[in-house]
Structures are given as structure tokens and as C-alpha cells.
SESE-61162 format. One line per 5 residues: their letters; for each residue x, y, z of C-alpha. Coordinates in Angstrom, 1 decimal. Example, Ala and Ser with C-alpha at 12.3 -4.5 7.8 and 13.67 -1.06 7.14 Angstrom:
! residues 2
AS> 12.3/-4.5/7.8  13.7/-1.1/7.1
This chain:
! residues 430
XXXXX> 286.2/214.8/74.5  284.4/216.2/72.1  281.9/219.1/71.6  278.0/217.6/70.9  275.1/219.4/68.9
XXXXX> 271.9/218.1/69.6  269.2/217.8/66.8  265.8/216.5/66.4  265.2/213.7/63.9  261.5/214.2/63.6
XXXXX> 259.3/217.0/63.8  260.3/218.2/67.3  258.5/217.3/70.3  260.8/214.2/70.4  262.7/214.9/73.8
XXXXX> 265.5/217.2/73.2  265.2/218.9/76.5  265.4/216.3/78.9  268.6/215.0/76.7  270.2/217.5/77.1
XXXXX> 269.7/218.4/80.7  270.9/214.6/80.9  274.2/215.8/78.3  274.8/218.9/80.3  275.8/217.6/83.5
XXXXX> 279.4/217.3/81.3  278.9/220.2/79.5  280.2/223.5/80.3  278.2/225.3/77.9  274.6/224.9/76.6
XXXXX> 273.7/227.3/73.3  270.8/227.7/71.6  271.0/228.3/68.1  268.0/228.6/66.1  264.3/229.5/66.7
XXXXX> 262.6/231.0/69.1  259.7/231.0/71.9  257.6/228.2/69.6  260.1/225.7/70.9  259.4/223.6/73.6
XXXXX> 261.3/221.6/76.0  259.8/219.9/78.7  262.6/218.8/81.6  261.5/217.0/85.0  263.5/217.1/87.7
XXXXX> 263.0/215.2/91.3  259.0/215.6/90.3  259.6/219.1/89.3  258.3/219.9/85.7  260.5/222.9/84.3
XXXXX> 258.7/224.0/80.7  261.1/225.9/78.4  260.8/227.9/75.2  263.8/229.9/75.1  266.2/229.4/77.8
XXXXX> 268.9/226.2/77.2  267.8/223.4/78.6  271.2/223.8/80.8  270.3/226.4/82.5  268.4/224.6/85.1
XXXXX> 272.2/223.0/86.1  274.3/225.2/88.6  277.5/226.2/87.2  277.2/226.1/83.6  277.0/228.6/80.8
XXXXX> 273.6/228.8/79.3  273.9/231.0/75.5  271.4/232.4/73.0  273.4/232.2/70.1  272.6/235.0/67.5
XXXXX> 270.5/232.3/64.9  267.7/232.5/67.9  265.3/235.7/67.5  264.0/236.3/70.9  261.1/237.9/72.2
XXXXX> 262.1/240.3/75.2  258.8/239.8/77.1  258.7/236.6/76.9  262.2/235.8/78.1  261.9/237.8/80.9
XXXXX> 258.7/236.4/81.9  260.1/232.7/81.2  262.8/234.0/83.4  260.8/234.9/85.9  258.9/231.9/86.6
XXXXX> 261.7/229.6/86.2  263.3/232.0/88.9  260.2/230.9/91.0  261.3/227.4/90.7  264.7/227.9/92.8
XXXXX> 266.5/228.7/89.6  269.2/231.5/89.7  269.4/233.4/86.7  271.9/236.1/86.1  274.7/237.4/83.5
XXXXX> 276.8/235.2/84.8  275.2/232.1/83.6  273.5/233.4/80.6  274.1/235.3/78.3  272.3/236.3/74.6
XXXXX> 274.4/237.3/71.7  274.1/241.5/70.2  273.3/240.7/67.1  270.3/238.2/67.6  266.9/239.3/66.0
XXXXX> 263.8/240.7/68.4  260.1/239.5/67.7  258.1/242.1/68.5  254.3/242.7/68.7  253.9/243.4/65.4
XXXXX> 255.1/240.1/64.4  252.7/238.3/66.2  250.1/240.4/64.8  251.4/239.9/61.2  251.6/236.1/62.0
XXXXX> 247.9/235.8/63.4  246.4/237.6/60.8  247.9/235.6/57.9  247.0/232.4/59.2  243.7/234.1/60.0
XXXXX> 243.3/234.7/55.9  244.6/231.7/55.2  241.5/229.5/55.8  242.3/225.9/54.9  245.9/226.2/53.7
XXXXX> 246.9/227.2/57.1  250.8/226.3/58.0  249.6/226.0/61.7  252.2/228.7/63.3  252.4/229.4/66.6
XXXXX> 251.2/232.7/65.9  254.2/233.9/68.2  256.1/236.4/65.4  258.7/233.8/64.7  258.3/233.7/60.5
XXXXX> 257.7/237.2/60.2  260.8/238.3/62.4  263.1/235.9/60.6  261.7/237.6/57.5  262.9/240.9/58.8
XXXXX> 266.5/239.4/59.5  266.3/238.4/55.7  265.4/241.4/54.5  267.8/243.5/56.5  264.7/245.6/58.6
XXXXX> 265.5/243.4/62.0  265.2/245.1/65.1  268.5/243.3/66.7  269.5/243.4/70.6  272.0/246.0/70.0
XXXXX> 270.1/248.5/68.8  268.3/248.7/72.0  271.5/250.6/73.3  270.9/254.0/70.6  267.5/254.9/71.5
XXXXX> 267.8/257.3/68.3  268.8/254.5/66.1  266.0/252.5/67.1  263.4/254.8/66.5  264.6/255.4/63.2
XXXXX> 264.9/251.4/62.6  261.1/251.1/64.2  259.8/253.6/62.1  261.3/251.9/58.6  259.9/248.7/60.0
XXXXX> 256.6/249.7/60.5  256.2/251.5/56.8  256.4/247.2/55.7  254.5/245.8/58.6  251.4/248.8/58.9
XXXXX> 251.3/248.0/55.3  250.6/244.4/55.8  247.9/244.5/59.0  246.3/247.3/57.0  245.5/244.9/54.1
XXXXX> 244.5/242.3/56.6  242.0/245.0/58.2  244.0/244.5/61.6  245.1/247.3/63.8  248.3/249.4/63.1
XXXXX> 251.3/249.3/65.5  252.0/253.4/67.0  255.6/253.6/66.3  255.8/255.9/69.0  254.4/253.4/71.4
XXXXX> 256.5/250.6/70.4  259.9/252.7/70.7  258.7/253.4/74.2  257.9/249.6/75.4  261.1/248.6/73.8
XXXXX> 263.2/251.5/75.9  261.0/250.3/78.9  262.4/246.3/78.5  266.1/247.3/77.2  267.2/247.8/81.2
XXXXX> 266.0/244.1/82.0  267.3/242.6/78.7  270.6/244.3/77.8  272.9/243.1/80.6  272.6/240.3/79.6
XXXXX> 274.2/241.2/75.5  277.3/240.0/74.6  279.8/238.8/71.9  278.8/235.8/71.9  281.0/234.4/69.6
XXXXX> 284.5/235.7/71.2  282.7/234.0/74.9  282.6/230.6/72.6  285.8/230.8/71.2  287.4/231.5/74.6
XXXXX> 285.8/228.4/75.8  286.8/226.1/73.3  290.4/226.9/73.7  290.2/227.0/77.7  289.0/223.1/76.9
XXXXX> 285.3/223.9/77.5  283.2/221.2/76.6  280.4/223.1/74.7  276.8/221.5/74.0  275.0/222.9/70.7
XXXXX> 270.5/222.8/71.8  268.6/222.7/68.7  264.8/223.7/68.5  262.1/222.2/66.4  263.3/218.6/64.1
XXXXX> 264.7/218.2/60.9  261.3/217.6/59.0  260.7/221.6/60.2  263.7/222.9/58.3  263.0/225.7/55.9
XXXXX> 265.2/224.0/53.5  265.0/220.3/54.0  262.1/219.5/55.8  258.2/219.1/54.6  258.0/222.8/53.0
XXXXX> 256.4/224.8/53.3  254.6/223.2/56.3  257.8/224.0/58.3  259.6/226.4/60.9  261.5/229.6/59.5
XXXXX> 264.7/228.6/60.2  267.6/226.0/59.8  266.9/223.0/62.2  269.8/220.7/61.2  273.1/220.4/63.1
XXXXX> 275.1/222.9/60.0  272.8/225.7/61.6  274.5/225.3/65.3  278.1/226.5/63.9  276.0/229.6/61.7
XXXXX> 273.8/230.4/64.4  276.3/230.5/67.1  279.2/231.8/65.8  281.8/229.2/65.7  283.3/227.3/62.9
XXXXX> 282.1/224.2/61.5  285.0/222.2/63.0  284.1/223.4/66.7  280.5/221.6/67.0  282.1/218.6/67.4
XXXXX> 279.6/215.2/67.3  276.1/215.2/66.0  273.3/213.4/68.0  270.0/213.2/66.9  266.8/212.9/69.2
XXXXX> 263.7/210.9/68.3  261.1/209.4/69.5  260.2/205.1/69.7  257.4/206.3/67.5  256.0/209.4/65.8
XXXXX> 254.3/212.6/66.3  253.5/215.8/64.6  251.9/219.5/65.7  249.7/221.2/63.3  249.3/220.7/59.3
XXXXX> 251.6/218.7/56.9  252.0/215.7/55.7  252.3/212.7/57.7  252.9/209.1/55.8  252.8/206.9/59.2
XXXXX> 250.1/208.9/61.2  247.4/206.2/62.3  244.0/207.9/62.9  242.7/204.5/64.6  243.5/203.1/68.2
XXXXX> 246.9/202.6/68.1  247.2/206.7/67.0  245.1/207.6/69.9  246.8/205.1/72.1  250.0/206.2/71.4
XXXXX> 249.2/209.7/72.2  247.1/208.8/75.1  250.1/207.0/76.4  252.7/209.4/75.8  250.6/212.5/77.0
XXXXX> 251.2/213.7/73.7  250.2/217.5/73.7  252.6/220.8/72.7  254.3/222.6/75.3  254.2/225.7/74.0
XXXXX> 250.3/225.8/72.2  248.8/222.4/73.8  247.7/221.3/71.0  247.2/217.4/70.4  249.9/216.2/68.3
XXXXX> 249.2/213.6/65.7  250.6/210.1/66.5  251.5/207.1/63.8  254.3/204.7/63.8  258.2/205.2/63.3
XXXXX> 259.4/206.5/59.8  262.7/205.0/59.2  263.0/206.6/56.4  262.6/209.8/57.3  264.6/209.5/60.2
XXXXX> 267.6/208.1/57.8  266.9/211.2/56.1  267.9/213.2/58.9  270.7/211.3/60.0  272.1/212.0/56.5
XXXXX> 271.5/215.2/55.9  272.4/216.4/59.6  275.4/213.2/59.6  274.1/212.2/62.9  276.7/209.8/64.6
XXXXX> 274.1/208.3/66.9  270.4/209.3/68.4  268.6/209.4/71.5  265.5/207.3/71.1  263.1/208.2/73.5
XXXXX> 259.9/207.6/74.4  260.1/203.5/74.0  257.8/203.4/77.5  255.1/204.5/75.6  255.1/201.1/73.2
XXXXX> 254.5/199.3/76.4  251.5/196.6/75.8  251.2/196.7/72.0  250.7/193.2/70.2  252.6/194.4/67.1
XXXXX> 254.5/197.3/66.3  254.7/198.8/62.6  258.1/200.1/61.3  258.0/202.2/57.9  260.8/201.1/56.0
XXXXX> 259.9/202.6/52.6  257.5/204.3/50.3  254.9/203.2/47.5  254.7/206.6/45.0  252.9/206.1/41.9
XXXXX> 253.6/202.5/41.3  257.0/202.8/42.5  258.9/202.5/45.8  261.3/205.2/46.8  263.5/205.5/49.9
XXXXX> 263.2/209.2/50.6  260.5/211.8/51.0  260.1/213.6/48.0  260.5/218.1/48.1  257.0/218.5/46.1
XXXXX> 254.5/218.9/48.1  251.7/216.8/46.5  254.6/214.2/46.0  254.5/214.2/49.9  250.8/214.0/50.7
XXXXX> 250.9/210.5/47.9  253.6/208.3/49.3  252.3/205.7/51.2  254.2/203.6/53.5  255.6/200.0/53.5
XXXXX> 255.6/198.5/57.1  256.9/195.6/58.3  255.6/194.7/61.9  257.0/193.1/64.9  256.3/191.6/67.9
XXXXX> 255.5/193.8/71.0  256.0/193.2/74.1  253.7/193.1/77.6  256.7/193.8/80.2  257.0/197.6/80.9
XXXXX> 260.4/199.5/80.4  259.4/202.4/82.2  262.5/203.4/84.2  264.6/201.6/83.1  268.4/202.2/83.4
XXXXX> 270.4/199.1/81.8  270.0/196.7/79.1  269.1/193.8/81.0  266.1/195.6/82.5  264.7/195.6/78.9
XXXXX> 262.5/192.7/77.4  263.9/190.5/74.4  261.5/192.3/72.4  262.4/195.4/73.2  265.7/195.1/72.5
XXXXX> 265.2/193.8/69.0  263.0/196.7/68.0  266.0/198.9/68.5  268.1/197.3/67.1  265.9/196.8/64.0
XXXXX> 265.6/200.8/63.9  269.5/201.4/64.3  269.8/198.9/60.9  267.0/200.7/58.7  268.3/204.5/60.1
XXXXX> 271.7/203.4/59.8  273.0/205.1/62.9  273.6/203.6/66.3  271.5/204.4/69.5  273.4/206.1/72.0
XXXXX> 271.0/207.0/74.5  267.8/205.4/75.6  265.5/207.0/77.4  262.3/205.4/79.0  260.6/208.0/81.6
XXXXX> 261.0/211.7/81.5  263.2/211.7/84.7  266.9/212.9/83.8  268.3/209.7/85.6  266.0/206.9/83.7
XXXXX> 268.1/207.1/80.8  270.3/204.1/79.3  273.7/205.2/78.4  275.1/203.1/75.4  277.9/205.8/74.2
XXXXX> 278.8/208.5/75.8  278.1/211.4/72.6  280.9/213.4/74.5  284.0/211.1/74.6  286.3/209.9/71.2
């Protein structure tokens, strides 16, 4: 057996929560290793809908280790109050089943603040953040002015860290004619949280280690997809951090070797939050359709996400630059009823056809995609658990996707529920 990160293939939103909820009934050990509270994974339970930013997706199991690695920057207030009503929902919740590594980054207020008010300014060219502090506090990480989980333990310390911070961030709101943070104030609320948030610190990456050579089985939870990562993704419409499955040994704290197998999570079709290029979004019925059908709205914001048919090539993208050795396909429910289905199996660029999304940005917003279409299907795959429950049809659009992505479908999912899942590999076993 072997350890399993799991990454999305898209531009998140494709599923990763309820796959790993289904992954973690082997696993030992769930850890989160990049992002923050603008993730959002959506798990459903026996009818119960559990909606998490932060927490792993394994923490909703009994007897397993849920991690925040130290690649995550977390927001204090809003873990505790995602704690909270997950609590609410028969969850226990404690240092023994999770714990957040000392060196992580905090987002405070003033990040949020910083984050608003630049997309505020920015009029049209808006990224289309979250506005939850997630850019500016990996900013802060980069630029060696973080406000880390430690340093909530030398009230001294952190006042003179808070007030070096703010001299930056005062700076910034001031030019964006927003209101200053009180230095004074934030030290306070910060000493007010540290009791709820420190028990839970630890070295995180000695806990790992002692895992893996107890025989742990260890499951790496990405956030976000692979067309959000700040280096390979559609820059600079993208998240702030690494999203592909390198990031899960860096922003956990164990070497390469330990993550084991790389699955990739996408979705039967495609979807994207907020602004960026999209080659295979359809703006006609089968877009609104599709997102219709697949209740296709953001956990965390609730925005509508933009719908369009399934980009092999940027999939094949991701499963090369992440070396995916399979990927949960989700969502294929949703194609239920469609006449035709359109695959994108390449691009037109000035004259020319490529087989990879170019970095420049204008380059990005030209391509146009080459489809080839096949036949849909009228039977419905909604819950189903085996092969021979799916139509012919059905079965030969997957397969066509595993040949253009070149990597295998492992998983299958057709409903949300954890147990409507069709196991073709297990990612775990050698």
C-alpha cells in the first residue's frame, strides 16, 4: 500500500471532497497542504451535507488523523467557527484528531481588507478572489512579514511582528482610501483566539514522519485544480499557491518519496468560478444545462460557475505536469439525456493547432477548440456502483477521455453520496 495525494485536474470545484472522504475510510491520515478558507469541499453523508473550507475532508471519519500541513494559511476565526458548526453536526473535534502545523501562515483582517479593496480598484481586470485574505497572506509568507501560528505563544513577539506588518499593510488600505487596522486592537483579538487555536499546534512534520514509519497510510487533500496554480495554471487568473501534487510533500513536510501515488479529480465535463479564460465554456443551452444539472454553484462564494464541455487537453496537461497515475471522474450523472457530447481534443491558435495551453495570457483568451462529438445517452447513471449498471455509451465516453488524457480512470463517481462510487483501482494498493 501506498500513500495517495489527491489533486484537482481542472479549476477546482471538481469533487475532491467527496473522494476523499470515499479514500479515507483506508487512510489513517488526511492533510491539507495548500490554500486556505476559499477552498470548498462539499461531502454528503446518509442525506447529511457537510460543507468544508478548511478542515480535511477526513475529519468527518471517526478515528483518523485530520492535518493542516504548514503550506495552508488559516484564518483563526474561521476555523473555529467551521469547527463549530461542523461540531453541531455530531462531529467530535479535538487535538487528538486534528492537528495544524506551528509554522503555517495566519490571514488576518487586514488581508481581507487588502484583498477587497484591490479588487475593488481593479474594475474590469478583476482576478475574482474570494476576497478572504488568501493572496495577500501568502504574500506576507513570501516576503518574510507572516504572522505564523507560533508566534501566538510570545505575546511580545507578536506585537512587535503586528506592528512591522501593519507599517506595509496601513500603507496599502491608505492608498485605497480604506480604513486602517489599530495595531493595538489586532494584537488583542489575536491573544483573545490564541487559547481556542494553539492546542491544537504541533510539529507537524515529526507527527507525519512518525506515521509513515509506524505503516500509516497517509492521504495528501489538495485545494483548488491545477489550472489555479500560481505557476502552471491560467496566470494570473489563478490561486496564490502551488495546487499540483509536488506542493503536498513542500507543504506538509515530508519528502517527495513519502506522497506516494498521484490521483487527479475531474469532472465528466467542465466548470470554472470567476474570470479567466475558458476555451470549452458554452454560453448556450448545453452550458446552462450542464450547470442547471449539476447544481453548479461555489461552496464557499455561491457564485454560478461557468459550464462548457471537457478539455482533454488541459486535463493531459495536468496529468503531466502533476504525473497523475489515474483520476476520479466525477460528475458523469450530470451528462444524463444529452444527444451528443463534445470532447476538446485540441487547439486552433493563429492558423495553427497546438496541444497545450499556452502561459501568455492573450495566447490563452485566442485558442479555440477542436471537438469531436459523441453519442450521448438517455439511460441515467445516477447511483451507480458497477460497470454493468452503466450504458454502452457511457462507457465509451470514458474510455475515449482515458485515451486523449492518457491516464486511466480509477474512480467513478455518479451521485454525491460517498457509497455511489465505482471503484476500478484501488489508488492505495501496488
Amino acid at each position: 500500500m501506498k500513500n495517495v495525494v489527491v489533486v484537482g485536474a481542472q479549476w477546482g470545484d471538481e469533487g475532491k471532497g467527496k473522494i476523499v472522504d470515499w479514500l479515507s475510510n483506508k487512510a489513517d491520515v488526511v492533510v491539507r497542504f495548500q490554500g486556505g478558507h476559499n477552498a470548498g469541499h462539499t461531502l454528503v453523508i446518509d442525506g447529511i451535507v457537510f460543507k468544508l473550507s478548511l478542515l480535511p475532508s477526513g475529519v468527518v471519519r471517526p478515528g483518523k488523523l485530520s492535518v493542516l500541513g504548514n503550506g495552508v494559511v488559516v484564518d483563526p476565526w474561521a476555523l473555529i467557527k467551521e469547527m463549530d458548526e461542523i461540531r453541531k453536526k455530531g462531529v467530535k473535534i479535538s487535538p487528538e484528531n486534528l492537528i495544524i502545523a506551528e509554522n503555517c501562515v495566519l490571514i488576518l483582517p487586514v488581508h481581507g481588507m487588502v484583498d477587497r479593496a484591490r479588487e475593488d480598484a481593479s474594475g474590469d481586470n478583476k482576478i475574482g478572489t474570494t476576497g478572504r485574505g488568501i493572496g495577500p497572506a501568502y504574500e506576507d509568507k513570501a516576503a518574510r512579514r507572516a504572522i505564523r501560528l507560533c508566534d501566538l505563544s510570545d505575546p511580545e513577539l507578536l506585537r512587535v511582528k503586528i506592528e512591522r506588518l501593519l507599517v506595509h499593510h496601513n500603507a496599502l488600505l491608505r492608498g485605497f482610501n480604506a480604513e486602517e487596522i489599530d495595531p493595538v486592537r489586532l494584537h488583542r483579538d489575536l491573544m483573545e483566539i490564541a487559547p481556542q487555536i494553539l492546542p491544537y499546534s504541533a510539529v507537524v512534520w515529526q507527527r507525519l514522519e512518525a506515521a509513515r514509519q509506524s505503516g500509516k497510510l497517509i492521504l495528501f487533500e489538495g485545494a483548488q485544480g491545477a489550472m489555479l496554480d500560481v505557476d502552471h495554471g491560467t496566470y494570473p487568473f489563478v490561486t496564490s499557491s502551488n495546487t499540483s501534487a509536488a506542493q503536498a510533500a513542500t507543504g506538509s513536510g515530508v519528502g517527495p518519496k513519502a506522497v506516494g501515488r498521484v490521483l487527479g479529480i475531474c469532472k465528466a465535463y467542465t466548470t470554472r468560478v470567476g474570470a479567466g479564460p475558458f476555451p470549452t465554456e458554452d454560453k448556450g443551452d448545453a452550458g446552462e444545462t450542464l450547470g442547471t444539472r449539476g447544481h453548479e454553484f461555489g461552496t464557499v462564494t455561491g457564485r454560478k460557475r461557468r459550464c462548457g464541455w471537457f478539455d482533454a487537453v488541459l486535463v493531459k496537461q495536468a496529468v503531466k505536469i502533476s504525473g497523475m497515475d489515474g483520476i476520479a471522474l466525477t460528475k458523469l450523472d450530470v451528462l444524463d439525456g444529452f444527444d451528443e457530447l463534445k470532447i476538446c481534443h485540441g487547439y486552433k491558435f493563429r492558423g495553427q493547432v497546438i496541444d497545450h495551453l499556452p502561459s501568455c495570457p492573450t495566447a490563452q483568451v485566442e485558442v479555440e477548440p477542436i471537438y469531436e462529438t459523441m453519442e450521448g445517452w438517455k439511460e441515467s447513471t445516477r447511483g451507480a456502483r458497477s460497470w454493468a449498471e452503466l450504458p454502452a455509451a457511457a462507457i465509451k465516453y470514458v474510455k475515449r477521455l482515458e485515451e486523449l488524457i492518457e491516464a486511466p480512470v480509477a474512480l467513478l463517481s455518479t451521485s454525491p453520496e460517498r457509497e455511489d462510487t465505482i471503484a476500478v483501482r484501488d489508488p492505495f494498493a501496488d
